[in-house]
CHARMM-style PDB file with segment names, atoms N, HN, CA, C and O in Angstrom:
ATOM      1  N   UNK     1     -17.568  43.290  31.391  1.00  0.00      PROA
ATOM      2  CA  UNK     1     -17.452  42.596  30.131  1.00  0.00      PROA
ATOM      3  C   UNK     1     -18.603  41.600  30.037  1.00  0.00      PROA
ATOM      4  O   UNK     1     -18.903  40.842  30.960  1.00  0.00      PROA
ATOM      5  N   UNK     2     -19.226  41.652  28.859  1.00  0.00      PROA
ATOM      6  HN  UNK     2     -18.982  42.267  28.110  1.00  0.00      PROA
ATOM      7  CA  UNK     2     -20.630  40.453  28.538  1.00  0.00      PROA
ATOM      8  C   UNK     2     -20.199  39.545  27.980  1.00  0.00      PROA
ATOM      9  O   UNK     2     -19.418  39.585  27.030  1.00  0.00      PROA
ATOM     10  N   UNK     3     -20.714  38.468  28.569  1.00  0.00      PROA
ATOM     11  HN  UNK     3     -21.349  38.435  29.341  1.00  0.00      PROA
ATOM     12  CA  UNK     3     -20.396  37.132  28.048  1.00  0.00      PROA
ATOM     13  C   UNK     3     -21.285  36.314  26.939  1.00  0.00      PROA
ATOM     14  O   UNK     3     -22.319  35.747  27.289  1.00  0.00      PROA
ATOM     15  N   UNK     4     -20.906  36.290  25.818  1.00  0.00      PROA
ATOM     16  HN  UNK     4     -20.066  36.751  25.533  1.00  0.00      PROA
ATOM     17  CA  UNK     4     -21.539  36.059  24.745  1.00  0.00      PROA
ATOM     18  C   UNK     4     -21.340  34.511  24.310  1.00  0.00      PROA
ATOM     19  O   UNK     4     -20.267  33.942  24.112  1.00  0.00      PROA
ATOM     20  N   UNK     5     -22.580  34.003  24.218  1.00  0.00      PROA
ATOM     21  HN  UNK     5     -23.452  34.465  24.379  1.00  0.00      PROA
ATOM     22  CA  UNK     5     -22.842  32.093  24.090  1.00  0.00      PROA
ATOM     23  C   UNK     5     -23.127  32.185  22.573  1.00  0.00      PROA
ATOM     24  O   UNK     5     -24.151  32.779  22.238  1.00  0.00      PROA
ATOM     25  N   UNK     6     -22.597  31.836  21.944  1.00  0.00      PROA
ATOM     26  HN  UNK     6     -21.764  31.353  22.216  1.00  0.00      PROA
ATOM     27  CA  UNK     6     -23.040  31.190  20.502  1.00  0.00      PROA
ATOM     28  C   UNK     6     -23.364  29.939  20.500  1.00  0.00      PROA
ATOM     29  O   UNK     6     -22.715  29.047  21.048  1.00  0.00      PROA
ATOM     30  N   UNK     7     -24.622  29.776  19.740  1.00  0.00      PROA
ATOM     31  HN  UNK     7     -25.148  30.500  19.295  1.00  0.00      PROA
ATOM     32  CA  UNK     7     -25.460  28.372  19.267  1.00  0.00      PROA
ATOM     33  C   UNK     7     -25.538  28.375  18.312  1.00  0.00      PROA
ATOM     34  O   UNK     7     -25.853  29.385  17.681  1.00  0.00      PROA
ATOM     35  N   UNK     8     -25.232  27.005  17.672  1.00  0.00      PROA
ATOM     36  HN  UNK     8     -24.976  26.185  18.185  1.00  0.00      PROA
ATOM     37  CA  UNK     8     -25.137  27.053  15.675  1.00  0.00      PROA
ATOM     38  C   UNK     8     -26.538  26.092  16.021  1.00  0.00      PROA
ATOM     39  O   UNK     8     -26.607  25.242  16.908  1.00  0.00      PROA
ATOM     40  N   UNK     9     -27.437  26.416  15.226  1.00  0.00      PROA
ATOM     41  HN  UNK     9     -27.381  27.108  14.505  1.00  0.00      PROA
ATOM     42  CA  UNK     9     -28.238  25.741  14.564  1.00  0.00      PROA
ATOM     43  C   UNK     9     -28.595  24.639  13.104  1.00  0.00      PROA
ATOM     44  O   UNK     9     -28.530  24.989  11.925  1.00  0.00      PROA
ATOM     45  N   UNK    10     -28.820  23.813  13.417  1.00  0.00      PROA
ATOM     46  HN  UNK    10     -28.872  23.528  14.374  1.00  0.00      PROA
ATOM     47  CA  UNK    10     -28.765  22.715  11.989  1.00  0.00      PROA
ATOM     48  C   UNK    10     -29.387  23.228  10.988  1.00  0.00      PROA
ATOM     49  O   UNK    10     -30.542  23.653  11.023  1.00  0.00      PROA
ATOM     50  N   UNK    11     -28.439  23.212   9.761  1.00  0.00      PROA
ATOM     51  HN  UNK    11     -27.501  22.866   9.734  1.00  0.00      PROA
ATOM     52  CA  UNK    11     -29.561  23.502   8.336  1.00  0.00      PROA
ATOM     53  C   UNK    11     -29.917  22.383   7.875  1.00  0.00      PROA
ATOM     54  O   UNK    11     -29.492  21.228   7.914  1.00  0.00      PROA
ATOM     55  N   UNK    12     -31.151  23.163   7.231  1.00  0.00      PROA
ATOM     56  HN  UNK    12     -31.497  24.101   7.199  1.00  0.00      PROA
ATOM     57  CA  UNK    12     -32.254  22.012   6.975  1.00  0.00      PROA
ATOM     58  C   UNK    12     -31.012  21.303   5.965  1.00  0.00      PROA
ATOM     59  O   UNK    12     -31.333  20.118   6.055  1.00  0.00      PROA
ATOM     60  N   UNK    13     -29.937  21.330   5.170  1.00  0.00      PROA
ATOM     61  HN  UNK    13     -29.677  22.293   5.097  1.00  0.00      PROA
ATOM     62  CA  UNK    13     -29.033  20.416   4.022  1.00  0.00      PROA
ATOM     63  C   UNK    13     -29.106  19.255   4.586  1.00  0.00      PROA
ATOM     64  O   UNK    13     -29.380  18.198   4.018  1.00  0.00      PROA
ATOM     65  N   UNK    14     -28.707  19.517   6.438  1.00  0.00      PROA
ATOM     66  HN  UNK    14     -28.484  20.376   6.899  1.00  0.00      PROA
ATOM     67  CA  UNK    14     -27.950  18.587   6.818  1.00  0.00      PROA
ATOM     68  C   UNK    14     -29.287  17.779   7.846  1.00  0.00      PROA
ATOM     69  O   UNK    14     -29.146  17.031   8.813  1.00  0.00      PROA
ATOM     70  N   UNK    15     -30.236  18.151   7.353  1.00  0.00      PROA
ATOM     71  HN  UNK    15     -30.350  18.759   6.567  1.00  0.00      PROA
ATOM     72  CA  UNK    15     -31.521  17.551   8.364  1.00  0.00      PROA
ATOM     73  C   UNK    15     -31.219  16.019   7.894  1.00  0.00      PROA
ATOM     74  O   UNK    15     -30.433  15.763   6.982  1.00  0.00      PROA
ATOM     75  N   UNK    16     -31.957  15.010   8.643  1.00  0.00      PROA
ATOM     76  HN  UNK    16     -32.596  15.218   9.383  1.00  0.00      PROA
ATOM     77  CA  UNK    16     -32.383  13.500   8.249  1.00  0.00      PROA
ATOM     78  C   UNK    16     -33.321  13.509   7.366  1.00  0.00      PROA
ATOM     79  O   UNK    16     -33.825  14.604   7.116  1.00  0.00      PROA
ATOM     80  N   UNK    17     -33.750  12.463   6.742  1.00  0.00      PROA
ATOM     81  HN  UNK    17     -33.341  11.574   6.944  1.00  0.00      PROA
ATOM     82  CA  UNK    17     -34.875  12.390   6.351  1.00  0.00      PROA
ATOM     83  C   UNK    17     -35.991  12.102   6.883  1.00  0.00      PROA
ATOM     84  O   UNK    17     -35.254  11.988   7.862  1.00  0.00      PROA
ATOM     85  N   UNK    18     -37.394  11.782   7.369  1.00  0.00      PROA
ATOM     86  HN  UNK    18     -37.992  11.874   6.573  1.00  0.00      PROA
ATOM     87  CA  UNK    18     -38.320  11.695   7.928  1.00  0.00      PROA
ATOM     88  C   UNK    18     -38.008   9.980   8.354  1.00  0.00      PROA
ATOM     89  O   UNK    18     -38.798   9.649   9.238  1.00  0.00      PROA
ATOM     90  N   UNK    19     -37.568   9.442   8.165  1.00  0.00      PROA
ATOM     91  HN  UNK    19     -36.926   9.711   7.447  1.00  0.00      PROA
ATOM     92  CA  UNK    19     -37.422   8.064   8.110  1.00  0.00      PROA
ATOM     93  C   UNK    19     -36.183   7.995   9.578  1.00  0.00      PROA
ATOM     94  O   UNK    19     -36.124   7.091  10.412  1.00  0.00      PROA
ATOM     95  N   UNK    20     -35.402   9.111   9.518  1.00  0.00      PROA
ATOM     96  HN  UNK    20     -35.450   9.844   8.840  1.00  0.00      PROA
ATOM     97  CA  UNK    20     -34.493   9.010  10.818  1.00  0.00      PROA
ATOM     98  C   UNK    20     -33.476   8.442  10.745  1.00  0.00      PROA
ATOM     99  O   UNK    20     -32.751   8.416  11.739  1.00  0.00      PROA
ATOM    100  N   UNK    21     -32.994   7.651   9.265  1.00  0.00      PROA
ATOM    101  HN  UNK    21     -33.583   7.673   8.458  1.00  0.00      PROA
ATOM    102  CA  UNK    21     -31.720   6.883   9.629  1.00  0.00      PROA
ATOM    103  C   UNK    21     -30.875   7.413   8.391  1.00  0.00      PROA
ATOM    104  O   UNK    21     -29.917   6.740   8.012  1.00  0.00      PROA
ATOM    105  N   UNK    22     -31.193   8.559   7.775  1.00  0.00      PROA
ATOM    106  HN  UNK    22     -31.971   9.105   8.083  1.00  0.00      PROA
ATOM    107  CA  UNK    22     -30.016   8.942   6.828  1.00  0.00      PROA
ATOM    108  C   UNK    22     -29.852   8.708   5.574  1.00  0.00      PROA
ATOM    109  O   UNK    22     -29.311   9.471   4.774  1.00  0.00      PROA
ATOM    110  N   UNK    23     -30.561   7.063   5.226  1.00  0.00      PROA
ATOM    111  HN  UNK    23     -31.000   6.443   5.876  1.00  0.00      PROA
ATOM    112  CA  UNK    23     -30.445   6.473   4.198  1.00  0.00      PROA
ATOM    113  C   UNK    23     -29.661   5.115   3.747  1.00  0.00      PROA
ATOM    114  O   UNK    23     -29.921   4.148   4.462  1.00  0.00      PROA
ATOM    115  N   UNK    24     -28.908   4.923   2.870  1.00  0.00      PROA
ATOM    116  HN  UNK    24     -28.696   5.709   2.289  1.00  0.00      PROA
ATOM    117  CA  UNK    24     -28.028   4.081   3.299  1.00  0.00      PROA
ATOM    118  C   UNK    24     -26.413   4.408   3.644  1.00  0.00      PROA
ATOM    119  O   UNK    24     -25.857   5.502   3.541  1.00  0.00      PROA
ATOM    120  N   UNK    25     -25.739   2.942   4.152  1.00  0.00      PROA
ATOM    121  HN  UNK    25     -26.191   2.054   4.236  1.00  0.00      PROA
ATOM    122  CA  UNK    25     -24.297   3.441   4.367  1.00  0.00      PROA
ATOM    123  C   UNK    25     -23.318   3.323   3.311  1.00  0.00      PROA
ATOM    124  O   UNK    25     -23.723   2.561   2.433  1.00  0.00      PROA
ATOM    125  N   UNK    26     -22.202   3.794   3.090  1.00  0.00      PROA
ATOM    126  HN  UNK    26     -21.873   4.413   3.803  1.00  0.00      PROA
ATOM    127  CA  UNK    26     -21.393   3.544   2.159  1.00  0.00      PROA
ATOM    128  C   UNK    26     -20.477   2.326   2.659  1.00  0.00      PROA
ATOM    129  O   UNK    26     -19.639   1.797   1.928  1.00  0.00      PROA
ATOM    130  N   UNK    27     -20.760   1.887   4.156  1.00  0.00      PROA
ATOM    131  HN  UNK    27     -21.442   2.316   4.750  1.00  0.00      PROA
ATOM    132  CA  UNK    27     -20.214   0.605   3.544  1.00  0.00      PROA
ATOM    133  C   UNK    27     -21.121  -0.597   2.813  1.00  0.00      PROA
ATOM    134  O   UNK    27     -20.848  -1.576   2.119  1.00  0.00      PROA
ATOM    135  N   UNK    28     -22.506   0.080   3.408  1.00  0.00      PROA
ATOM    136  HN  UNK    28     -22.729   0.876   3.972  1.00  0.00      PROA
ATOM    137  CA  UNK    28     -23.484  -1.538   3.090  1.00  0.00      PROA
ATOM    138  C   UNK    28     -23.287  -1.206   1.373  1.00  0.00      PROA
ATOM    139  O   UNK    28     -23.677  -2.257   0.865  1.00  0.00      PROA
ATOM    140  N   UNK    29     -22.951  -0.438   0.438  1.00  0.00      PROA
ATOM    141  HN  UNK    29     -22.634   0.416   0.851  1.00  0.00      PROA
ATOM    142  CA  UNK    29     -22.628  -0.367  -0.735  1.00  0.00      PROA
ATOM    143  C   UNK    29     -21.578  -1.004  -1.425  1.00  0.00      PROA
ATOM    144  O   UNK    29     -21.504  -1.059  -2.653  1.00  0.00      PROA
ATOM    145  N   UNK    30     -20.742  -1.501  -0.611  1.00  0.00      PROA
ATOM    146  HN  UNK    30     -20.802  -1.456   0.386  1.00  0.00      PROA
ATOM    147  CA  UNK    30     -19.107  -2.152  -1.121  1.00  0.00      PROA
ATOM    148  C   UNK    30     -19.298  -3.070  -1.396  1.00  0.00      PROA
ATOM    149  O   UNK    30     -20.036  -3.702  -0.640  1.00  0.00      PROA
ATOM    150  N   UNK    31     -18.626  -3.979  -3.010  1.00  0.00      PROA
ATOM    151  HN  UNK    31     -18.026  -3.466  -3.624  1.00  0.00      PROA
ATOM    152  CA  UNK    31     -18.704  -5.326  -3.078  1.00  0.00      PROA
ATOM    153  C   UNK    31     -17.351  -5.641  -2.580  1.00  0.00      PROA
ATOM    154  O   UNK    31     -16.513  -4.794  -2.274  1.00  0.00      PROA
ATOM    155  N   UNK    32     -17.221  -6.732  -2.530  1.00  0.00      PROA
ATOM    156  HN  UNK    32     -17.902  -7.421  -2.779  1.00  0.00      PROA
ATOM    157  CA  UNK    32     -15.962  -7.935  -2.247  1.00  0.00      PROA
ATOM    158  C   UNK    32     -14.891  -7.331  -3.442  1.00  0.00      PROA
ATOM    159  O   UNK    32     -13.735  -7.366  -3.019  1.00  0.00      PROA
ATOM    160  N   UNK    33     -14.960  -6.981  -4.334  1.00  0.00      PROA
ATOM    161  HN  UNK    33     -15.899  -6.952  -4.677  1.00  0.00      PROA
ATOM    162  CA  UNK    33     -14.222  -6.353  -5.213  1.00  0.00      PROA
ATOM    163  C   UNK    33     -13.258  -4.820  -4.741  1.00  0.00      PROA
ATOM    164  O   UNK    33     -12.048  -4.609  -4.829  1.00  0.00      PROA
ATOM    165  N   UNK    34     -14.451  -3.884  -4.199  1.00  0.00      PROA
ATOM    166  HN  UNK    34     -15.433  -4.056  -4.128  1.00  0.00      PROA
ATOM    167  CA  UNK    34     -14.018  -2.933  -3.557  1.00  0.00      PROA
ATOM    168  C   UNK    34     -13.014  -3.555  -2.329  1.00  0.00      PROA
ATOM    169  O   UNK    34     -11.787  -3.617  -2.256  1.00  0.00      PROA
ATOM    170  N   UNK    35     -14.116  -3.998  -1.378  1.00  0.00      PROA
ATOM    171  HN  UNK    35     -15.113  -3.947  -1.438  1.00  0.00      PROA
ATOM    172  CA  UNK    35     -13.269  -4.058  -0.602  1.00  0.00      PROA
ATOM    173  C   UNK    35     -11.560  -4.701  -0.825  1.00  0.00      PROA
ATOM    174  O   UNK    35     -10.560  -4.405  -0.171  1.00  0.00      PROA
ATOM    175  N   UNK    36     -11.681  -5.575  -1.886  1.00  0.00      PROA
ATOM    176  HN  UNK    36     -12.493  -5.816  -2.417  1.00  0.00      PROA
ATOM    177  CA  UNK    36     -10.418  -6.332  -2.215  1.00  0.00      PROA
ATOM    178  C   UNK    36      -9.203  -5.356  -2.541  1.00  0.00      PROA
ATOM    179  O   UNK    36      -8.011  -5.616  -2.373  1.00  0.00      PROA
ATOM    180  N   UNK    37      -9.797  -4.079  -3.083  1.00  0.00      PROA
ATOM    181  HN  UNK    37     -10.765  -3.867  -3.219  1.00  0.00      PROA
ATOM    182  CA  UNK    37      -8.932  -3.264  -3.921  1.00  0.00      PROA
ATOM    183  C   UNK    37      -9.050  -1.859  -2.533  1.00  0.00      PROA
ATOM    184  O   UNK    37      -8.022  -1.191  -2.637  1.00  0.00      PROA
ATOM    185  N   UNK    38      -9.508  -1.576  -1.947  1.00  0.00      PROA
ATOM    186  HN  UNK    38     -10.344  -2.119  -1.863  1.00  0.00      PROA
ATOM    187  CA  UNK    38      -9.136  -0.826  -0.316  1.00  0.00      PROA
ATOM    188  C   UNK    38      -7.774  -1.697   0.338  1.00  0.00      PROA
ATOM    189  O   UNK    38      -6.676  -1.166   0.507  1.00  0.00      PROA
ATOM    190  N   UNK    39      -8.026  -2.869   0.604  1.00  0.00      PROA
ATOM    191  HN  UNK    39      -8.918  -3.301   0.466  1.00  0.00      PROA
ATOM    192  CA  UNK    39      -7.237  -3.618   1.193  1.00  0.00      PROA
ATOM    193  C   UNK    39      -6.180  -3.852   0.542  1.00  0.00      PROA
ATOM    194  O   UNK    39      -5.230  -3.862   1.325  1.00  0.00      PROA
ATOM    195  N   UNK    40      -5.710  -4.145  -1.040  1.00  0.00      PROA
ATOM    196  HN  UNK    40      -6.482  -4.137  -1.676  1.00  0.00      PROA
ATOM    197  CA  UNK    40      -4.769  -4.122  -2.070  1.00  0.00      PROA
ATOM    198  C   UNK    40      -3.857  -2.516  -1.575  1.00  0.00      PROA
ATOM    199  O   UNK    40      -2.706  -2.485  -1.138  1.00  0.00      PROA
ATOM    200  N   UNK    41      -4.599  -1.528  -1.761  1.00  0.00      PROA
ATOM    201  HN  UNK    41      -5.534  -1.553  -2.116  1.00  0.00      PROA
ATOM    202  CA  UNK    41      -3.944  -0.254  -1.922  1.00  0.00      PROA
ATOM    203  C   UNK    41      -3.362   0.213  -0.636  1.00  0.00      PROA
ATOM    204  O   UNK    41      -2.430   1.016  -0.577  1.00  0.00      PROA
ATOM    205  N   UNK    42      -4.108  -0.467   0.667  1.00  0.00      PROA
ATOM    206  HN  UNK    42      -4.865  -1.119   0.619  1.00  0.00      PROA
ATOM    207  CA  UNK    42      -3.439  -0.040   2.124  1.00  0.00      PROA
ATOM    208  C   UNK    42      -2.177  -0.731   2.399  1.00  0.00      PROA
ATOM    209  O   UNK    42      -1.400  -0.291   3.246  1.00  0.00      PROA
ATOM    210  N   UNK    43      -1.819  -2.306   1.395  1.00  0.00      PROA
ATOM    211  HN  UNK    43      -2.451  -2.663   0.707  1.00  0.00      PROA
ATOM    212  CA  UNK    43      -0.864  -3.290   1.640  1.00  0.00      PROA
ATOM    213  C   UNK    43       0.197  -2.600   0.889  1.00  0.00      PROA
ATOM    214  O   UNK    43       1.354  -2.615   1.312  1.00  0.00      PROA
ATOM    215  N   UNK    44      -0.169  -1.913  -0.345  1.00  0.00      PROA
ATOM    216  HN  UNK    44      -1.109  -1.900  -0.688  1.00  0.00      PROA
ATOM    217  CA  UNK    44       1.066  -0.892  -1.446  1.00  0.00      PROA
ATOM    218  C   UNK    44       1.151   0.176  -0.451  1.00  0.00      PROA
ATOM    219  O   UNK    44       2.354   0.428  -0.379  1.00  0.00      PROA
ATOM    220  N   UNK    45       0.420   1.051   0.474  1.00  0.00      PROA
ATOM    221  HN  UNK    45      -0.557   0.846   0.416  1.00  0.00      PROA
ATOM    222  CA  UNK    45       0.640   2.457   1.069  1.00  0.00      PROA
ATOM    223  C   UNK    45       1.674   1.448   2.302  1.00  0.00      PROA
ATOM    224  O   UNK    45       2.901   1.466   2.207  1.00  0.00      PROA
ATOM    225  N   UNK    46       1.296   1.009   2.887  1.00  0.00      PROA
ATOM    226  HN  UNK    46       0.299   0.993   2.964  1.00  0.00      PROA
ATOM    227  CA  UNK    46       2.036   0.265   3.869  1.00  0.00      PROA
ATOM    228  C   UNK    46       3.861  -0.005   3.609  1.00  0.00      PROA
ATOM    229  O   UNK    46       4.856   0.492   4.137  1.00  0.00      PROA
ATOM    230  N   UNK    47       3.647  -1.086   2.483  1.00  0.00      PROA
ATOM    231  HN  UNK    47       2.839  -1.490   2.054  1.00  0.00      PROA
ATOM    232  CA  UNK    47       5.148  -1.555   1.590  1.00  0.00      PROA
ATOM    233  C   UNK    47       5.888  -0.147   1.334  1.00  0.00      PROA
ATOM    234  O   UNK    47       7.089  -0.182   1.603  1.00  0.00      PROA
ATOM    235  N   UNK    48       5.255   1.438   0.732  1.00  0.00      PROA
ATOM    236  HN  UNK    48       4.279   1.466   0.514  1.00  0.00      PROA
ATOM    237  CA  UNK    48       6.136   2.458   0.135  1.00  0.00      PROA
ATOM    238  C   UNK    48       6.446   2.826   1.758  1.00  0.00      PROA
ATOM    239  O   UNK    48       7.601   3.243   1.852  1.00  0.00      PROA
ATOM    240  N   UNK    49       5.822   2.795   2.928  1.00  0.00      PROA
ATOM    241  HN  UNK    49       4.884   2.456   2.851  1.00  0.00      PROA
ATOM    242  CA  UNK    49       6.304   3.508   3.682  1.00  0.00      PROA
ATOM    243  C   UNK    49       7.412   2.212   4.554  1.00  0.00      PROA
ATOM    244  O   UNK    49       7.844   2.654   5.619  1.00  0.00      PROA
ATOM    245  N   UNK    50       7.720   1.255   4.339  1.00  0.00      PROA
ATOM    246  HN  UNK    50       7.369   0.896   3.474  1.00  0.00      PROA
ATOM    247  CA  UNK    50       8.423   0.126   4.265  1.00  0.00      PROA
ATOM    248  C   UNK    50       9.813   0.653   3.773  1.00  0.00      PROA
ATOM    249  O   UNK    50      10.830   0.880   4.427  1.00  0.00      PROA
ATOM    250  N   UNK    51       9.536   0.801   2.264  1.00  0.00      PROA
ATOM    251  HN  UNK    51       8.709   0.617   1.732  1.00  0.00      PROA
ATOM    252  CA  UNK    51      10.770   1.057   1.625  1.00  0.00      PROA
ATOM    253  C   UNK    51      11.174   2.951   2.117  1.00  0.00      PROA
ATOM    254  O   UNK    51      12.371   3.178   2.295  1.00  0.00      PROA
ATOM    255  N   UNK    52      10.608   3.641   2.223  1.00  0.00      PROA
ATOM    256  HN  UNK    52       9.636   3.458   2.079  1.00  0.00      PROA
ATOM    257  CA  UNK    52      10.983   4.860   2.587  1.00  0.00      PROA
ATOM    258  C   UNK    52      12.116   4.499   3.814  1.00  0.00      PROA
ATOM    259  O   UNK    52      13.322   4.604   4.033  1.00  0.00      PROA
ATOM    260  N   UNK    53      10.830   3.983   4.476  1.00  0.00      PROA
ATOM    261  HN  UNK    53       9.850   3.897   4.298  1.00  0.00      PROA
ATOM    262  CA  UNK    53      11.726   3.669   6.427  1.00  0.00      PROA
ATOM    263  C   UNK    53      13.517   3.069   5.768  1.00  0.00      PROA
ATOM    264  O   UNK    53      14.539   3.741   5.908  1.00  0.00      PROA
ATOM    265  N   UNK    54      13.472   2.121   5.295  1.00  0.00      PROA
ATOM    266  HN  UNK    54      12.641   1.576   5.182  1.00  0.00      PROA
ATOM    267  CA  UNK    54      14.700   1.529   4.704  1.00  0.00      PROA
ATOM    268  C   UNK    54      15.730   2.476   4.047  1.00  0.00      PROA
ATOM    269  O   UNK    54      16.787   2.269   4.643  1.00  0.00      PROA
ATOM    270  N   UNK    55      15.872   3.193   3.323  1.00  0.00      PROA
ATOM    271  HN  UNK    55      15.013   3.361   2.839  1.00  0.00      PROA
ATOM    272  CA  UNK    55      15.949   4.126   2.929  1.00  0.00      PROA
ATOM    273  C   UNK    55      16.982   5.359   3.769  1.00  0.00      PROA
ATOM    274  O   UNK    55      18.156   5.709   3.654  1.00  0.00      PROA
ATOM    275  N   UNK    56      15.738   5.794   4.709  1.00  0.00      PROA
ATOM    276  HN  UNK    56      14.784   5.510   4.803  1.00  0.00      PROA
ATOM    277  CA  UNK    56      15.794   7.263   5.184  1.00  0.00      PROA
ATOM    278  C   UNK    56      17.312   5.798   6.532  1.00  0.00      PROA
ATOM    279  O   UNK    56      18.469   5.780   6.112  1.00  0.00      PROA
ATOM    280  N   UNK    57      17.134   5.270   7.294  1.00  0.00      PROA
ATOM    281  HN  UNK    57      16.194   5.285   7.634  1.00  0.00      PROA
ATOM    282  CA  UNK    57      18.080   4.708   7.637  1.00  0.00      PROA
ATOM    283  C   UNK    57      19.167   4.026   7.351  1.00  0.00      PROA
ATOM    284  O   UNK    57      19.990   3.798   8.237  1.00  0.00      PROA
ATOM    285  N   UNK    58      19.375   3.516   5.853  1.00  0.00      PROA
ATOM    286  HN  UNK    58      18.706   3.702   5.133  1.00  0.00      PROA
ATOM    287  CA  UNK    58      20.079   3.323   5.107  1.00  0.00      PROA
ATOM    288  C   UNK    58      21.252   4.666   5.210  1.00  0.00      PROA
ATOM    289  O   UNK    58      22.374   4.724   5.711  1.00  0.00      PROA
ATOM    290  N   UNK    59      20.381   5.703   4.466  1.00  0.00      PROA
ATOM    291  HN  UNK    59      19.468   5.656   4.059  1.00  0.00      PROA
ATOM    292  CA  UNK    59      21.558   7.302   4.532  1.00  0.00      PROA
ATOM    293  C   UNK    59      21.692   7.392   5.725  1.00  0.00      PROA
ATOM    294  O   UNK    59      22.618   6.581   5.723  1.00  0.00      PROA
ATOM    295  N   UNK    60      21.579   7.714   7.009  1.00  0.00      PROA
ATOM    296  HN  UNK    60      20.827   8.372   7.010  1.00  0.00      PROA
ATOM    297  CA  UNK    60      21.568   7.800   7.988  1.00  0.00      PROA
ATOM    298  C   UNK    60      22.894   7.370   8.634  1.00  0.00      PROA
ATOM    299  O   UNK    60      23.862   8.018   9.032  1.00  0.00      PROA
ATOM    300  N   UNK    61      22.599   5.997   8.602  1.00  0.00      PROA
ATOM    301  HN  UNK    61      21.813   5.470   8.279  1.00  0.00      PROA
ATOM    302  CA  UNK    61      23.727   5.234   8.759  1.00  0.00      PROA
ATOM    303  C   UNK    61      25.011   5.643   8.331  1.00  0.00      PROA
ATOM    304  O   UNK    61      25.924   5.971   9.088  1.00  0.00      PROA
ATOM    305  N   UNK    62      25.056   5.616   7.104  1.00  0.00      PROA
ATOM    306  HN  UNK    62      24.314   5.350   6.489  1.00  0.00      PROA
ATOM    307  CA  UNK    62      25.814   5.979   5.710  1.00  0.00      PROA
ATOM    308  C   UNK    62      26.688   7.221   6.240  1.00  0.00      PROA
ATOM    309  O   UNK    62      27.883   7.146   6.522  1.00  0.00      PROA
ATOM    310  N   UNK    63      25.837   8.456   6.334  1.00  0.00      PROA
ATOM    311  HN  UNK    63      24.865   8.518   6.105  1.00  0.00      PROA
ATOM    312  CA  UNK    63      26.494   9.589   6.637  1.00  0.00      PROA
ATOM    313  C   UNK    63      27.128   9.541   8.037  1.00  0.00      PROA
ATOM    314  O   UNK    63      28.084  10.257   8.331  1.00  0.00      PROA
ATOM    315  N   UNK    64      26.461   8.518   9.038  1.00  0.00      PROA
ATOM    316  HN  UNK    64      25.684   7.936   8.798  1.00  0.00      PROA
ATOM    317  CA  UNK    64      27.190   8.950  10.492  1.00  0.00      PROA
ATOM    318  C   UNK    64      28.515   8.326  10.102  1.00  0.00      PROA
ATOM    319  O   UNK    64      29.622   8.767  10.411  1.00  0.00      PROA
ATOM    320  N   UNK    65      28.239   7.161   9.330  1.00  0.00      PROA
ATOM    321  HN  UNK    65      27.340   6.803   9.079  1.00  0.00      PROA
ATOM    322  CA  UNK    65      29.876   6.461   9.451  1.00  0.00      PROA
ATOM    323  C   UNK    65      31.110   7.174   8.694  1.00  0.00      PROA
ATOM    324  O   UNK    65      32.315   6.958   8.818  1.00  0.00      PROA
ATOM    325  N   UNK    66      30.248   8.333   7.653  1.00  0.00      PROA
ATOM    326  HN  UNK    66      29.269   8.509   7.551  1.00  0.00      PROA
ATOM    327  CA  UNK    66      31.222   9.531   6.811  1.00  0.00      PROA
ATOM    328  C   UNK    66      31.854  10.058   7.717  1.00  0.00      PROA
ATOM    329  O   UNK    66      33.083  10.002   7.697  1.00  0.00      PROA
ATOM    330  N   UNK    67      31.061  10.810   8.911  1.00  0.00      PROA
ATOM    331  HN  UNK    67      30.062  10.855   8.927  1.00  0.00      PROA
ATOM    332  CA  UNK    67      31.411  11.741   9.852  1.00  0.00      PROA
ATOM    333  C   UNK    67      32.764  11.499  10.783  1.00  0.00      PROA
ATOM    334  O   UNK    67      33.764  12.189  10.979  1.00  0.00      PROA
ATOM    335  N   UNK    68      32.152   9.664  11.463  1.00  0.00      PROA
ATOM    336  HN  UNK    68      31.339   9.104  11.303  1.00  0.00      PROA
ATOM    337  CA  UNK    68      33.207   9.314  11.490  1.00  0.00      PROA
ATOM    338  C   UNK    68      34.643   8.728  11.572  1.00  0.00      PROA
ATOM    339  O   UNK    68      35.402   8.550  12.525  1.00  0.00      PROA
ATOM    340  N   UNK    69      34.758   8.473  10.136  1.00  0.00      PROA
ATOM    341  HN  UNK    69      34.142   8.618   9.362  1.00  0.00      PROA
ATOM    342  CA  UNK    69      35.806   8.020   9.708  1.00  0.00      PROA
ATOM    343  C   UNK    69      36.479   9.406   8.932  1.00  0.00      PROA
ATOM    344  O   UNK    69      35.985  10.420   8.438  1.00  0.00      PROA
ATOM    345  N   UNK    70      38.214   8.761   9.144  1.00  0.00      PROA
ATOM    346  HN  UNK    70      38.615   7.938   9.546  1.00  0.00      PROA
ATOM    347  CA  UNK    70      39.433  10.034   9.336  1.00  0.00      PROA
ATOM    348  C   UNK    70      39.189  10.363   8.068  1.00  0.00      PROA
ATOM    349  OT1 UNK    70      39.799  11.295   7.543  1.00  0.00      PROA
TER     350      UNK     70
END
C-alpha cells in the first residue's frame, strides 16, 4: 500500500500584501461606541441565558414535586 502526503498550497486570494502585515485590524477600527454596543449585547446574551437557566429549573423542580406527590 502507497502512502500518499497531501500539501495544500496558499492562493495567491489569501497572499499578504508586500508590506507583510495584512493591512489593518478590525479591532484598531472600533470606536468607543462599538465597543459600548458589543459589550451592551453580550450583558442582554448573558441576562436571556440567566432567565432561560431560571426557567428550565423552575419546571424541573415543578414536575419532580408532581411525580412525587400522591
Amino acid at each position: 500500500m502507497a502512502l500518499v502526503v497531501l500539501t495544500a498550497l496558499p492562493s495567491a486570494a489569501y497572499a499578504l500584501p508586500a508590506g507583510g502585515t495584512g493591512g489593518t485590524s478590525f479591532l484598531s477600527n472600533l470606536s468607543l461606541r462599538d465597543l459600548t454596543m458589543i459589550v451592551a449585547g453580550i450583558g442582554v446574551f448573558g441576562a436571556l441565558l440567566i432567565v432561560v437557566g431560571v426557567v428550565g429549573l423552575r419546571r424541573s423542580r415543578a414536575a419532580r414535586r408532581a411525580s412525587i406527590a400522591p
